[in-house]
C-alpha positions, 0 to 999 in steps of 0.5 A, spaced: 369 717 394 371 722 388 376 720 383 382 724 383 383 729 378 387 725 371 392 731 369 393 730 361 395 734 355 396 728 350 391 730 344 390 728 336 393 733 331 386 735 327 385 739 321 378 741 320 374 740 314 375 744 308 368 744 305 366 736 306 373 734 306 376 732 312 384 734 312 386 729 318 388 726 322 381 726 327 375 723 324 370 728 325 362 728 326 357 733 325 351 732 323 355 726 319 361 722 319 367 725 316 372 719 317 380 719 315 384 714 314 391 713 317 393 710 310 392 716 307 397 720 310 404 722 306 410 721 310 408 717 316 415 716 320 415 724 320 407 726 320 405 728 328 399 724 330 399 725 337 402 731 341 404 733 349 401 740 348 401 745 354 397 745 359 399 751 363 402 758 360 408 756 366 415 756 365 417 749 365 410 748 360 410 754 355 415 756 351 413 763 350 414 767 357 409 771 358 405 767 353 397 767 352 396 762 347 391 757 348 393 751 353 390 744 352 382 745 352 379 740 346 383 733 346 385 736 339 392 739 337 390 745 333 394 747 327 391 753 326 391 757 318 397 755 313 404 758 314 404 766 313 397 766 314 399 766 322 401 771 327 408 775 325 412 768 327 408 765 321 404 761 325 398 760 329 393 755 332 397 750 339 403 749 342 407 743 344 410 743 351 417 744 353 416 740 359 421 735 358 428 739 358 424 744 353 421 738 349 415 735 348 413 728 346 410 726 339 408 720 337 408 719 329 403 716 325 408 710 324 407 709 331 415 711 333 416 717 339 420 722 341 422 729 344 421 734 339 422 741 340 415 746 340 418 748 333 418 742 330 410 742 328 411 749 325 416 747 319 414 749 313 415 748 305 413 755 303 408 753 299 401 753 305 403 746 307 406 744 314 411 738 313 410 734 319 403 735 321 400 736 314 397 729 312 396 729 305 399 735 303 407 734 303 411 728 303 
């Protein structure tokens, strides 16, 4: 008997690595480990670790319709370039769902849930950093 397909969107916020640095919060292996740790991270109780992202360009699910941005592929929540290096809206990189009363859930690195809207992520310092998904670089 085939296993019934498993719906999910839930991935882990994940940086890339700049050089040989691993920016967080995933721990990436190429042709070696680049780890990161969680008690690195700058302002854990607002810092996303984990996201809803959409999984469909759908109302309900995406934010922007007609949208044609990606949808979750990776297991990884993308953040994209800095602020000001993205599309005219400042950003770019994955989206959070609206699929809960136009919200997504998030879990933060200190470990506490909660609905946010699909902006949340997109808040800026105005000096290149994202306040709630930046790990090290704003407090």
């Amino acid at each position: 008997m085939a296993r019934p397909a498993t719906n999910f969107s839930y991935t882990i916020v994940s940086y890339g690595l700049n050089g040989s640095v691993n920016l967080g919060l995933s721990t990436i292996v190429d042709t070696v480990g680049h780890p990161f740790k969680i008690s690195s991270v700058v302002g854990p109780s607002h810092k996303i670790m984990f996201t809803e992202e959409k999984a469909t360009h759908k109302p309900g699910d995406a934010w922007e319709v007609p949208d044609t941005g990606s949808i979750v592929n990776d297991g990884r929540f993308s953040v994209g370039d800095p602020p000001g290096g993205g599309p005219g809206n400042g950003w770019s990189g994955d989206d959070i769902t609206v699929r809960h009363n136009k919200r997504g859930n998030v879990v933060f690195v200190d470990g506490h849930c909660e609905p946010v809207l699909p902006k949340f992520w997109q808040a800026s310092d105005g000096k290149g950093h994202w306040l709630n998904v930046d790990p090290t670089g704003c407090p």
